[in-house]
Rosetta silent file (secondary structure, phi, psi, omega in degrees, C-alpha in Angstrom):
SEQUENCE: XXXXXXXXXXXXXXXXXXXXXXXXXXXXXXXXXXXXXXXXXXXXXXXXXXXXXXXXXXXXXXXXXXXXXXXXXXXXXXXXXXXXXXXXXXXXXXXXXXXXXXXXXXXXXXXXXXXXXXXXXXXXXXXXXXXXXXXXXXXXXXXXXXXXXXXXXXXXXXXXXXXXXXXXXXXXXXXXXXXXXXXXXXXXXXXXXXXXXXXXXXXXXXXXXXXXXXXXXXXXXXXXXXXXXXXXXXXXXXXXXXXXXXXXXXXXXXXXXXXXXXXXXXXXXXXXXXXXXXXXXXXXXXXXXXXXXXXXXXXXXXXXXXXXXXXXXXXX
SCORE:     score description
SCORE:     0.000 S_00000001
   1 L     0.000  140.021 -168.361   -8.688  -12.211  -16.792 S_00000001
   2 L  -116.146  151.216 -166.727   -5.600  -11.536  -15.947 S_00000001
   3 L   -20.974  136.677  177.211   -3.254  -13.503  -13.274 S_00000001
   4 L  -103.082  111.506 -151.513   -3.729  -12.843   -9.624 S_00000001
   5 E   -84.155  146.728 -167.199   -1.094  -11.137   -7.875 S_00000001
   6 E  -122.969  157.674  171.901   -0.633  -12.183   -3.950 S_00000001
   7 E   -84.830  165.197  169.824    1.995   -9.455   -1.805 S_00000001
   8 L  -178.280   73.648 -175.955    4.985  -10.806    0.085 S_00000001
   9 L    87.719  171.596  165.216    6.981   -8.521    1.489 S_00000001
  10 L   -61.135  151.048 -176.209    8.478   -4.950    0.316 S_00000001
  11 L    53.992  -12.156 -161.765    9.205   -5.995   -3.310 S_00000001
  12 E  -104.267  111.982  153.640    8.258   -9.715   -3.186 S_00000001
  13 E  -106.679  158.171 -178.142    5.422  -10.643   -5.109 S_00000001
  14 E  -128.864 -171.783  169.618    3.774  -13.950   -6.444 S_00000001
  15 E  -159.120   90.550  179.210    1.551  -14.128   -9.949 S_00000001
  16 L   -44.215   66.685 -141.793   -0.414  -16.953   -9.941 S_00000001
  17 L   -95.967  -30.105  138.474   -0.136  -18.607  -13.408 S_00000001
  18 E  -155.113 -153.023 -178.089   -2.172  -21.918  -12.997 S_00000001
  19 E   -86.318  139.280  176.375   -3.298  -25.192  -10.630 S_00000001
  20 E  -100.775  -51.671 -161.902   -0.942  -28.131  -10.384 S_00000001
  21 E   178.096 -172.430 -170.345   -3.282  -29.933   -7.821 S_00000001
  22 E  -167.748  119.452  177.860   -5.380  -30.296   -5.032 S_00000001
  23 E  -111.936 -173.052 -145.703   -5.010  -32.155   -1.674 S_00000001
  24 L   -96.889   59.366  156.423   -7.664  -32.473    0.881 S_00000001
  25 L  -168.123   21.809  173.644   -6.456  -29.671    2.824 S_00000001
  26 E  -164.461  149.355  167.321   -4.361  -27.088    0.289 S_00000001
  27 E  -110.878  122.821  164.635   -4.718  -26.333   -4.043 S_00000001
  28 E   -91.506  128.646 -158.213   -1.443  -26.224   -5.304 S_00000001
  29 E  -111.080  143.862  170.705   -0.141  -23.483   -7.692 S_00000001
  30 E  -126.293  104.693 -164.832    2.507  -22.861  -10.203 S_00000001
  31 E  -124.931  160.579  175.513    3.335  -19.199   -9.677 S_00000001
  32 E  -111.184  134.425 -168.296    6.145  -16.810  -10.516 S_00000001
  33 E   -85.224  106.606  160.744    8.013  -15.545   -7.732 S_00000001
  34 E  -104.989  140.556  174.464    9.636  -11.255   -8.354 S_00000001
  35 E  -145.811  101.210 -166.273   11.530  -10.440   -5.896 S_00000001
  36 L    59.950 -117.861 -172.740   13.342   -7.204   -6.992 S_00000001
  37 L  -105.574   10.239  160.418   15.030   -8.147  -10.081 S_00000001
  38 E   -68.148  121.652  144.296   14.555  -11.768   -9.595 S_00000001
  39 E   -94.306  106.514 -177.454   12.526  -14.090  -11.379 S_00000001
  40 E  -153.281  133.433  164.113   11.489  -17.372  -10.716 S_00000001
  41 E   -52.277  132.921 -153.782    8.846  -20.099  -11.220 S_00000001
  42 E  -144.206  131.526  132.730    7.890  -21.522   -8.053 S_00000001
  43 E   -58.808  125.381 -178.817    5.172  -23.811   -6.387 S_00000001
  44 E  -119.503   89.684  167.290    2.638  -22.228   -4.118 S_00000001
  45 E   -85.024  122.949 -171.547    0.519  -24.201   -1.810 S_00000001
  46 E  -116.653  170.912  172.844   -2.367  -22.400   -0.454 S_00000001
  47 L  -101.931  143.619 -143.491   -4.665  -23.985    2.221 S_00000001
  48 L  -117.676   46.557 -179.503   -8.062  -24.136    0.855 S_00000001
  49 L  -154.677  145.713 -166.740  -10.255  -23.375    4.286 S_00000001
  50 L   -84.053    8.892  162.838   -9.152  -20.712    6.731 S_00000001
  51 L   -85.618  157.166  178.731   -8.175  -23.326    9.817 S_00000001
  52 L   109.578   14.268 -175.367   -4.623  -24.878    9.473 S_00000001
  53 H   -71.157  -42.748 -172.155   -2.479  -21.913   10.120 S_00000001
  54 H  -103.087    6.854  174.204   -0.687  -23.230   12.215 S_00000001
  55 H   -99.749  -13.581  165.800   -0.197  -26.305   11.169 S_00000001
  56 H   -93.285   -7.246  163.622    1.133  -25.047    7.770 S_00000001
  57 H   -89.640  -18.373  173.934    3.894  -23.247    9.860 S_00000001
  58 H   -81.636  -32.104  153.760    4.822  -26.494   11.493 S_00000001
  59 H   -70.297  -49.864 -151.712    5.993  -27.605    7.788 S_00000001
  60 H   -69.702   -4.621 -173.422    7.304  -24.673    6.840 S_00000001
  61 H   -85.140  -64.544  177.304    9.148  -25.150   10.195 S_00000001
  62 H   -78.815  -46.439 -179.892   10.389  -28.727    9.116 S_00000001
  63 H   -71.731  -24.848  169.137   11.238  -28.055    5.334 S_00000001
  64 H   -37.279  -43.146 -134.756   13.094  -25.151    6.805 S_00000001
  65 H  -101.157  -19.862 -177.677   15.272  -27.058    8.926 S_00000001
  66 L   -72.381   99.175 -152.069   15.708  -30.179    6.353 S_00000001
  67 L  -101.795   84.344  173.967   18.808  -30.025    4.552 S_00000001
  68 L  -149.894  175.084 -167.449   18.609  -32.826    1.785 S_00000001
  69 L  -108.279   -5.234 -161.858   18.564  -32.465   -2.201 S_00000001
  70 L  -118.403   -1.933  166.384   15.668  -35.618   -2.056 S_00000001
  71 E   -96.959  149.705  179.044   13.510  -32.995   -0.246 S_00000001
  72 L   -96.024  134.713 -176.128   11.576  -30.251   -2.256 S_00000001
  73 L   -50.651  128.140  136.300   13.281  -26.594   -0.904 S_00000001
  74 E   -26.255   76.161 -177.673   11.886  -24.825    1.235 S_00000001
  75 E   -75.749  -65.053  157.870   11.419  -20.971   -0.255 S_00000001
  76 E  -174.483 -170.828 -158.630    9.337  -19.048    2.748 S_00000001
  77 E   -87.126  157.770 -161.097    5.827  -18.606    4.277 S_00000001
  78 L  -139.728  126.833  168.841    3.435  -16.351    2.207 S_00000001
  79 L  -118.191  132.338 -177.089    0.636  -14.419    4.409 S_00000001
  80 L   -71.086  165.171 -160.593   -2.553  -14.082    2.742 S_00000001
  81 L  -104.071  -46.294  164.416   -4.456  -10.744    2.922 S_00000001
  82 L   -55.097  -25.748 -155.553   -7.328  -13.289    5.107 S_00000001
  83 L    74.682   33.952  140.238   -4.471  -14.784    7.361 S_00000001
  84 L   -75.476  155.779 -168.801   -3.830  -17.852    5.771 S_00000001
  85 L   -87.634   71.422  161.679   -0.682  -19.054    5.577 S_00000001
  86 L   -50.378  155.515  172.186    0.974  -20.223    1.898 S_00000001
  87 E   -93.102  122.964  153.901    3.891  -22.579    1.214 S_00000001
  88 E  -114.943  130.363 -173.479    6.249  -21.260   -1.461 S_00000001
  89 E  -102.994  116.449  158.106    8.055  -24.355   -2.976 S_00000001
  90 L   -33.522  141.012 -169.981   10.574  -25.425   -5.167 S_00000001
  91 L   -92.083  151.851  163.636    8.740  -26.361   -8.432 S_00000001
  92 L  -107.724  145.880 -158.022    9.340  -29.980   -9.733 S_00000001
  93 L  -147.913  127.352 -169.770    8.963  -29.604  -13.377 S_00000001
  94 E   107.662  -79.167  166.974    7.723  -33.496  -14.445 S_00000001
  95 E  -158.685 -172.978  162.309    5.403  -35.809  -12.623 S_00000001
  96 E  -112.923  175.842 -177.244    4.634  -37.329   -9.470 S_00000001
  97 L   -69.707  -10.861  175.470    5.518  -41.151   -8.957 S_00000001
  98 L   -74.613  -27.401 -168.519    1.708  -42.416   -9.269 S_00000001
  99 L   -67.116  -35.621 -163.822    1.755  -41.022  -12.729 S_00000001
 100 L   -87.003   15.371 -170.192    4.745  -43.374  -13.526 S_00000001
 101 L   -84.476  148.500 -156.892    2.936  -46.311  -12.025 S_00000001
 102 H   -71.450  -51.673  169.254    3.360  -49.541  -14.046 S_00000001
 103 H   -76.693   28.724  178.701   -0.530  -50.161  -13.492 S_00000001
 104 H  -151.238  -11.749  176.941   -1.703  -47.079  -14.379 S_00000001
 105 H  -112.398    5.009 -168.562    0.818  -46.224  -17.490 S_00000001
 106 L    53.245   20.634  175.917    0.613  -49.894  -19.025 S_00000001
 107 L   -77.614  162.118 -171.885    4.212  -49.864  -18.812 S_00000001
 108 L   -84.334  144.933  173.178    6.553  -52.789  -18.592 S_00000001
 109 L   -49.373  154.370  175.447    7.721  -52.274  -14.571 S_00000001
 110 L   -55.234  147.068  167.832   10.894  -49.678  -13.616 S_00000001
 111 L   -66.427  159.055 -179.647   14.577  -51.887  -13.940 S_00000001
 112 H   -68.074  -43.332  169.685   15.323  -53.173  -10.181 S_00000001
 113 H   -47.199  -30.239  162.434   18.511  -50.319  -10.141 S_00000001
 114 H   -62.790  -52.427 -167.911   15.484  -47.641  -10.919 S_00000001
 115 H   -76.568   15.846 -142.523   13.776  -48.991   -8.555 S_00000001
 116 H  -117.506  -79.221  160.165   16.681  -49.537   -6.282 S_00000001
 117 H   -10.474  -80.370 -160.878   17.306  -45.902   -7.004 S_00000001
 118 H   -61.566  -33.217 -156.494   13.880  -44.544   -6.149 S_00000001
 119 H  -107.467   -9.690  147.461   14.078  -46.369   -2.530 S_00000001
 120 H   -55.441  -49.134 -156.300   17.676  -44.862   -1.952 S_00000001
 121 H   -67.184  -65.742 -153.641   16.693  -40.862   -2.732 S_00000001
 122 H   -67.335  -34.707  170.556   13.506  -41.468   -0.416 S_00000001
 123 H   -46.251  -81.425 -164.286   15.352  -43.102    2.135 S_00000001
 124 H   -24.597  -63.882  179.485   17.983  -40.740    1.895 S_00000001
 125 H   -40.714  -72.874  158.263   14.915  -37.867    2.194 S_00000001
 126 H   -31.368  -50.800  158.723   13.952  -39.638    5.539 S_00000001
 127 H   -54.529  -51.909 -176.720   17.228  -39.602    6.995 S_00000001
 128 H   -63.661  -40.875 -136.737   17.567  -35.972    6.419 S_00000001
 129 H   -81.640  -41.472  171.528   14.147  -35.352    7.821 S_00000001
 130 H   -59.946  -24.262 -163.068   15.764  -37.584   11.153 S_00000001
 131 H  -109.513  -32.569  163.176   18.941  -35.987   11.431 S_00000001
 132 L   -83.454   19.111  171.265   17.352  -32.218   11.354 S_00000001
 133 L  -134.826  121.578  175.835   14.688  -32.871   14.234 S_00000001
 134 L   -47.392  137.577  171.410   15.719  -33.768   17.755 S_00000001
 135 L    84.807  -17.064 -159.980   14.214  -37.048   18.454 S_00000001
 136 L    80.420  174.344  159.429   13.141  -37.381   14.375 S_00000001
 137 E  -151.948 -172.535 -178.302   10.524  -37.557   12.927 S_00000001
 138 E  -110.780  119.695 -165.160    7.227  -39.290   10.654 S_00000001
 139 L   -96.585   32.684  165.800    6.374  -37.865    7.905 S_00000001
 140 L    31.116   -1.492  175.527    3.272  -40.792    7.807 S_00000001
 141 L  -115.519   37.355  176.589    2.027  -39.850    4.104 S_00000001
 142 L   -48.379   83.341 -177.544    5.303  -41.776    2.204 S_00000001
 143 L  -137.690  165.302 -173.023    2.773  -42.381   -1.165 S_00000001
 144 H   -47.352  -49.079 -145.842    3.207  -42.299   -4.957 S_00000001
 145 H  -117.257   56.096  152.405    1.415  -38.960   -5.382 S_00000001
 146 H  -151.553   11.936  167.105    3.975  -36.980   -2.656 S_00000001
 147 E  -105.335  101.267  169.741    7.175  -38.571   -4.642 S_00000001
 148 E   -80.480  152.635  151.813    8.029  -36.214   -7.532 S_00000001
 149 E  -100.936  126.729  171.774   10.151  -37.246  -10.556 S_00000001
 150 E  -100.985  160.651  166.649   11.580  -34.355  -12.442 S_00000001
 151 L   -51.197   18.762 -166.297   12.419  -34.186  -16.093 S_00000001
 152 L  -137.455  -18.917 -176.507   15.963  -34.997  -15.275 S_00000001
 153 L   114.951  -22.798 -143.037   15.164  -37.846  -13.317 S_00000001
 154 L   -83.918  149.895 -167.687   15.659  -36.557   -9.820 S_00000001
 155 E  -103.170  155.701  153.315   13.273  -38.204   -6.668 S_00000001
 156 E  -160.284  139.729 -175.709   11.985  -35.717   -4.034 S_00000001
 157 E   -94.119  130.109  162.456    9.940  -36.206   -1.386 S_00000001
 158 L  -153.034 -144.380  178.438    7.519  -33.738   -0.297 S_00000001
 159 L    66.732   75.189  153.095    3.892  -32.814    1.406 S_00000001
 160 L   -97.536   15.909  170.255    4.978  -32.916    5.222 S_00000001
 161 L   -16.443  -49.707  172.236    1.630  -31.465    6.099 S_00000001
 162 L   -94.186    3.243 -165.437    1.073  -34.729    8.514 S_00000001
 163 L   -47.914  143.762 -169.358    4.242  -35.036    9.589 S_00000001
 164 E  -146.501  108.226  174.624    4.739  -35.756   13.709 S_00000001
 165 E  -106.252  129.131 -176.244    7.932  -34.335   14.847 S_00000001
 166 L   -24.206  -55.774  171.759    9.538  -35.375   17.703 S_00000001
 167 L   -96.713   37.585 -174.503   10.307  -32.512   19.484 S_00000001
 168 L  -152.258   85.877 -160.709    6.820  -31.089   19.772 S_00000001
 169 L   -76.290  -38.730 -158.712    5.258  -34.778   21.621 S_00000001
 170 L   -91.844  -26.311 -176.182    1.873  -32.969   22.263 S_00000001
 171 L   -31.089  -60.783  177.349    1.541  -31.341   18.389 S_00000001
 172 L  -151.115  155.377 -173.521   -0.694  -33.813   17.301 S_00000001
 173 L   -75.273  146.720 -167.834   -2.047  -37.344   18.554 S_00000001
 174 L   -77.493  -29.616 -175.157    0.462  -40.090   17.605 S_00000001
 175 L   -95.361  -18.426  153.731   -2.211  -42.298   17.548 S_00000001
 176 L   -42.087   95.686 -170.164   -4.365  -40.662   14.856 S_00000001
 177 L   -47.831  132.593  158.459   -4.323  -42.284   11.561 S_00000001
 178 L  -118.248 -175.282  171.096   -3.051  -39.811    9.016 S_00000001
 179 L    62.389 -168.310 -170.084   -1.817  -40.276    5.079 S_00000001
 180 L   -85.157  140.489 -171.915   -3.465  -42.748    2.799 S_00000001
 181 L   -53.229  -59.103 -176.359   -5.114  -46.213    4.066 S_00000001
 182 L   -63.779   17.848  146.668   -2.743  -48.342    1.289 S_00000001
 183 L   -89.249  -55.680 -146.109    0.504  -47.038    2.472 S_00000001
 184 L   -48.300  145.964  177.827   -0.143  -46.710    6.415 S_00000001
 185 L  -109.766  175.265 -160.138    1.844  -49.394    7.829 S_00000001
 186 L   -40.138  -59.482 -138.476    0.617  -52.314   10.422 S_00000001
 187 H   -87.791  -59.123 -152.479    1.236  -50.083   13.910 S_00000001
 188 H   -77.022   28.877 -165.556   -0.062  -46.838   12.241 S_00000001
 189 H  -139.910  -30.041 -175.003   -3.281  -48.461   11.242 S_00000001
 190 H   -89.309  -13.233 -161.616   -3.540  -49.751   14.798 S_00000001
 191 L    73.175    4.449  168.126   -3.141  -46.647   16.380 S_00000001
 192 L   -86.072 -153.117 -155.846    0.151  -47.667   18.001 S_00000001
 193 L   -79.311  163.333 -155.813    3.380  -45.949   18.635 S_00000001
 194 L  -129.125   96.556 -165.703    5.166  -44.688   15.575 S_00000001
 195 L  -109.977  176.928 -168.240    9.343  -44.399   14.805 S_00000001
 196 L   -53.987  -20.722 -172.154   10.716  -43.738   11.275 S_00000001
 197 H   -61.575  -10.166 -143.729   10.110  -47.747   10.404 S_00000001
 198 H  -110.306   10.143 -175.529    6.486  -46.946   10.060 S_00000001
 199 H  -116.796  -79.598 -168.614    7.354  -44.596    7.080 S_00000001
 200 H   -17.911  -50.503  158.196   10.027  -47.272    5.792 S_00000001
 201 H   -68.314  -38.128 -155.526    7.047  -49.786    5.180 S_00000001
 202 H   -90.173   -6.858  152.571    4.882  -47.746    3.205 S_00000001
 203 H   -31.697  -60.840 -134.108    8.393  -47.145    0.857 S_00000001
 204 H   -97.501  -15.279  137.434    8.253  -50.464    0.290 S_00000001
 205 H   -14.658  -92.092 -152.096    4.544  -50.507   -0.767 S_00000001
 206 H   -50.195  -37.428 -167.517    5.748  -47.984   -3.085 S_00000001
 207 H   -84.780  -13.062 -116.827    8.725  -49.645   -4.272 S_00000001
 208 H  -127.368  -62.319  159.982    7.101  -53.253   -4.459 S_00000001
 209 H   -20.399  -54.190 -168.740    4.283  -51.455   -6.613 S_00000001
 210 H   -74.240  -38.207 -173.956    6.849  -50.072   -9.309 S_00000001
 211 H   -70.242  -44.469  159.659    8.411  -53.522   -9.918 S_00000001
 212 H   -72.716  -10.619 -171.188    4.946  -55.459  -10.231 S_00000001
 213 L    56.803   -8.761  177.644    2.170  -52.844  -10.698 S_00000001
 214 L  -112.723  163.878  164.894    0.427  -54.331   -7.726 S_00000001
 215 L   -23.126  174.612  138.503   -0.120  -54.421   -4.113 S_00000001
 216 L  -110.400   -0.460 -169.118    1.836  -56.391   -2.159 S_00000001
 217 L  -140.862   52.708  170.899   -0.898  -57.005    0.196 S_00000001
 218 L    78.184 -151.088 -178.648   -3.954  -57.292   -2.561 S_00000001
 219 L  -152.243 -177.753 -114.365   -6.462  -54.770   -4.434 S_00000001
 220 L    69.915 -162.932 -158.105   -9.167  -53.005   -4.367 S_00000001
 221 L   -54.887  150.892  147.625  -10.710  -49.906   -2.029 S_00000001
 222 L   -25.031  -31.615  177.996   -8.419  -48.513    0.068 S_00000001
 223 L  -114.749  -23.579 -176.158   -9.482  -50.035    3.037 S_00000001
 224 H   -72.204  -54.751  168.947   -9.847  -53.441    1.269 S_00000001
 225 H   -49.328  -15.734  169.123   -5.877  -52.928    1.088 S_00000001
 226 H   -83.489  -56.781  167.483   -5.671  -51.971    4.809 S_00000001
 227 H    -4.895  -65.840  176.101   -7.359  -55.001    5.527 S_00000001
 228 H   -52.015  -55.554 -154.379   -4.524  -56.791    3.688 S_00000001
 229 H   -63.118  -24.550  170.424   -2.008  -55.266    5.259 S_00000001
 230 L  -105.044   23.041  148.795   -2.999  -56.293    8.760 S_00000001
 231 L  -144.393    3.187  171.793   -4.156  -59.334    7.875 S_00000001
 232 L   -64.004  168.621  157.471   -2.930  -60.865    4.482 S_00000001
 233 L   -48.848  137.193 -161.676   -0.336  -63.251    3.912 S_00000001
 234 L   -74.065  172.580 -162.161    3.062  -61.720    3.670 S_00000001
 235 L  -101.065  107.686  167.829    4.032  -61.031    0.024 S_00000001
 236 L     7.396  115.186  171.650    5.919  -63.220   -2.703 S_00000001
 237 L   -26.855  126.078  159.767    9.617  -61.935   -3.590 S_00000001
 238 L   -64.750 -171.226 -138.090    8.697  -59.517   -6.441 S_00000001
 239 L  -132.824   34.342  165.446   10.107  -60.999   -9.529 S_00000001
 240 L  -112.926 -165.751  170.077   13.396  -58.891   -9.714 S_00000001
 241 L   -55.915  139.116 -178.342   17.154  -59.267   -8.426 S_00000001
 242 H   -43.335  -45.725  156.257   17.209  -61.042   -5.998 S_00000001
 243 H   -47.673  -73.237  163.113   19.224  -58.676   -3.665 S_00000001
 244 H   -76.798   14.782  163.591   16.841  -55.930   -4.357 S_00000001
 245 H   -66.005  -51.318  171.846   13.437  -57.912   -3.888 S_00000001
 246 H   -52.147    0.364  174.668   15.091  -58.732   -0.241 S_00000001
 247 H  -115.501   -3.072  172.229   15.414  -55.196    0.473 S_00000001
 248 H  -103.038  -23.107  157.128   12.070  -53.999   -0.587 S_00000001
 249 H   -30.755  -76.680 -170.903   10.914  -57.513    1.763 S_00000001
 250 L   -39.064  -80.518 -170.543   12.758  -56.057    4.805 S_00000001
 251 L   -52.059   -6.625 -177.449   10.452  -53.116    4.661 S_00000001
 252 L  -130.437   48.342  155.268    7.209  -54.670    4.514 S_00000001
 253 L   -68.253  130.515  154.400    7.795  -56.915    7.830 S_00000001
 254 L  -118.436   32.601  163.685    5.117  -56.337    9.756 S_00000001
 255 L  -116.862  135.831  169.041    6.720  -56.040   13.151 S_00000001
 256 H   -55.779  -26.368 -173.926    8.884  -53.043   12.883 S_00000001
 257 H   -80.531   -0.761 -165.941   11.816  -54.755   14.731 S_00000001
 258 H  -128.273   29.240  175.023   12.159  -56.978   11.956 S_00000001
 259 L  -122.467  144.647  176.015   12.594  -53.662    9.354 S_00000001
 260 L   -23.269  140.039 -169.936   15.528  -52.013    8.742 S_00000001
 261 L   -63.502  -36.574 -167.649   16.664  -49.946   12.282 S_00000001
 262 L  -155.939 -164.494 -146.164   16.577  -46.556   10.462 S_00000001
 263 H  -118.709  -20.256 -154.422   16.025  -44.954    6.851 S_00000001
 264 H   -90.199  -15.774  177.381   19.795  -44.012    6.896 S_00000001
 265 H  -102.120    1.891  148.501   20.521  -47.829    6.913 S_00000001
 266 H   -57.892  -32.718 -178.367   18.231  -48.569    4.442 S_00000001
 267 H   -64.254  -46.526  154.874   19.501  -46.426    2.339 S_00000001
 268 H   -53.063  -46.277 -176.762   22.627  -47.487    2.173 S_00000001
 269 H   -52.071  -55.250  175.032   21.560  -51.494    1.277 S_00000001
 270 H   -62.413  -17.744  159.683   19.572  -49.770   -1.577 S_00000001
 271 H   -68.670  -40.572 -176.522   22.585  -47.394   -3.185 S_00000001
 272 L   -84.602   22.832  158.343   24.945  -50.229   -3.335 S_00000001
 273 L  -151.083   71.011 -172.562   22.678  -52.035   -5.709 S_00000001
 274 L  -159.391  157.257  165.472   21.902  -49.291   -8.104 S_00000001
 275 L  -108.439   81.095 -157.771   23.562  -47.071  -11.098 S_00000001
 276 H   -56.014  -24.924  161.776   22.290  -43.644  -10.355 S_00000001
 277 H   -27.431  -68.092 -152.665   23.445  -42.948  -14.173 S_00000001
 278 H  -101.085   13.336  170.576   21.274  -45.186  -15.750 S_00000001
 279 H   -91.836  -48.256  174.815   18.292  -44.905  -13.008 S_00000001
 280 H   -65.903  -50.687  166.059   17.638  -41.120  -13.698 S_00000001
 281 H   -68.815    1.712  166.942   17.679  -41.869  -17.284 S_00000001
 282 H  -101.053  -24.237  158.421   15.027  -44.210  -17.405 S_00000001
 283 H   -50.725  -53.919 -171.219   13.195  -41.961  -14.874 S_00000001
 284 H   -81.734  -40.586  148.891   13.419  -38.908  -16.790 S_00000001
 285 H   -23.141  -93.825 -179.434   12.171  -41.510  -20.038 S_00000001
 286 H   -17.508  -73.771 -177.488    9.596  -42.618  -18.073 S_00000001
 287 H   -23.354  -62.889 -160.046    8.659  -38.769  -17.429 S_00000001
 288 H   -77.598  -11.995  177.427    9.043  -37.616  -21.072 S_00000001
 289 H   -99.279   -9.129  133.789    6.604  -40.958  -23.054 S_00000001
 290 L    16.847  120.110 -154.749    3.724  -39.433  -20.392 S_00000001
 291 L   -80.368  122.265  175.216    0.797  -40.012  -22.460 S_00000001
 292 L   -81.219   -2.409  141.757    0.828  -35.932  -23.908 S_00000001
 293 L   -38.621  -69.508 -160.596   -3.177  -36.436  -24.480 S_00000001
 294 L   -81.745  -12.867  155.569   -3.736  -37.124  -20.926 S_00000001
 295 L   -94.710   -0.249  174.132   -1.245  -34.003  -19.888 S_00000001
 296 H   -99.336  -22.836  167.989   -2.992  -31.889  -21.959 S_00000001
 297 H   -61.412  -39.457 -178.362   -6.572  -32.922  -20.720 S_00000001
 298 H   -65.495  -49.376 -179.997   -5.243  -32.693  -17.206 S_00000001
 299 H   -41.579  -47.038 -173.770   -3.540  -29.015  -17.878 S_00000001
 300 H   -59.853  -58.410 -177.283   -7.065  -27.968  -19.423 S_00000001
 301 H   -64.133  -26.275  171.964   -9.239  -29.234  -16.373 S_00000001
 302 H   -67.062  -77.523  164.369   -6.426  -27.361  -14.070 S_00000001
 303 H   -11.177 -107.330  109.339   -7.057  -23.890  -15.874 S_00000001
 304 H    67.017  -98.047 -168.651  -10.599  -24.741  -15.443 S_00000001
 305 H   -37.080  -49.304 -179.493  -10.186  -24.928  -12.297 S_00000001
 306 H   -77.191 -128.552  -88.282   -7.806  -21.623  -11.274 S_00000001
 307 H   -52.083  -36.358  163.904   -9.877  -19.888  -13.332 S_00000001
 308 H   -84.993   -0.860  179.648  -13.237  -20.774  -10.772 S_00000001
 309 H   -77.981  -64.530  179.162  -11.282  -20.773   -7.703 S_00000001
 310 H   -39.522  -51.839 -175.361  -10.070  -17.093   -9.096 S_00000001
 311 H   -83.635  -41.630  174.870  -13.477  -15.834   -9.738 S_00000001
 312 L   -54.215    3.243  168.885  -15.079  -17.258   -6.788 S_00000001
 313 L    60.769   32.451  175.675  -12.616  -15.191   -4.476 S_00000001
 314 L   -62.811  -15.805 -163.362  -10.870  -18.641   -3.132 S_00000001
 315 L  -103.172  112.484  160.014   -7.610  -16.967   -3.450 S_00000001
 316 L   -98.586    0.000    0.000   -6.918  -13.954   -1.551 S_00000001
């Protein structure tokens, strides 16, 4: 069978060559973009039920407007022959950050300057996201498997799908849990009010993870981990420099006033105790000793996959 071509404009075409993934509310694609005499390999996120239209224009809205290098690019909106809406993406060529997790790759943990690293770019990513939307905004899913690592090393944040931007108050309730239970921080778990801090903790979940392979607020389900998080003990200095355990600390306060004020000043504590040199290369390492059994078993079950999505007329 051969590839399935989607329209975009006079000249603008996609070719659909196979599945990268699948969240619970889009299948993600790695398609080639022609556009005249242009070529280019691309990410294509379709939505995989025909509600959500307009809520996939409300990213495509926000990745527009976000001007950072730690964000995945914004290429343009794709209309479906049904009237669904696609994402066309900058492609990350490499992994996402869950793959590179210490408990899940049997790896000795990331150096604290990777990891140092990793919580500057996303900070950085956050910042941007604050400084292009009047009032800012949350993008409330900050998790492992929406942080890419490319084959070069580089972090990008992406998947603002749940995102609650400022200057649209009524867009969606504030008080709605969204993103994954083991990230969600204290207030967003509670259903209260929500400022950039509440993204800031589940960083340091994330970063607290890569140095230790664990929680910081135990294991198990998902929910056994929200559980910690509102009600465990706060968590032991992870067991790296000292200066950056206290800055992955700060974020996982669990009164917000007692977290960094904003993402832009986190960002800064974490660059000035990092080598971005020597961070990317053990990133892009990390990337490239990827068990290749388990990328070719995934690649196989993706095929597998486009190929019944394809016949089954999911795509149109």
């Amino acid at each position: 069978m051969g590839m399935q071509r989607i329209q975009s404009g006079p000249g603008t075409y996609y070719e659909l060559m196979d599945s990268v993934g699948r969240g619970g509310f889009a299948r993600v694609y790695r398609a080639r973009r022609v556009s005249g005499s242009v070529s280019e390999v691309v990410c294509l996120k379709i939505p995989i039920g025909s509600e959500g239209k307009r809520e996939v224009q409300e990213e495509a809205r926000l990745l527009r407007a976000i001007d950072s290098d730690a964000v995945v690019r914004f290429i343009e909106c794709v209309e479906l022959s049904d009237g669904r809406v696609a994402l066309a993406l900058e492609l990350i060529q490499g992994s996402s950050l869950a793959e590179l997790d210490p408990a899940r790759t049997r790896a000795a943990p990331l150096r604290a300057g990777t990891v140092a690293y990793v919580g500057a770019r996303l900070c950085e990513a956050l910042s941007a996201g604050n400084r292009a939307i009047a009032g800012g905004l949350v993008h409330r899913d900050v998790s492992p498997h929406n942080v890419l690592i490319s084959r070069s090393g580089a972090v990008k944040l992406t998947d603002f799908g749940v995102a609650r931007a400022w200057d649209r108050g009524g867009w969606t309730d504030a008080r709605c849990i969204k993103g994954k239970l083991s990230y969600a921080s204290p207030e967003q778990l509670l259903g209260g009010p929500l400022d950039a801090r509440s993204d800031l903790f589940a960083l340091g979940v994330i970063l607290f993870q890569l140095c230790t392979g664990k929680h910081p607020f135990g294991q198990g389900s998902p929910r056994d981990k929200a559980r910690g998080i509102l009600m465990a003990a706060p968590p032991q200095a992870p067991p790296v420099d000292a200066r950056v355990a206290q800055g992955i600390l700060s974020l996982l306060a669990r009164c917000p006033d007692e977290r960094p004020p904003s993402p832009a000043h986190a960002a800064e504590v974490f660059s000035a105790l990092t080598d971005a040199t020597a961070a990317r290369e053990e990133l892009a390492d990390r990337v490239s000793r990827l068990r290749p059994g388990l990328a070719r078993c995934r690649a196989s079950r993706q095929h597998a996959q486009t190929m019944r999505s394809l016949r089954g007329g999911a795509i149109a």
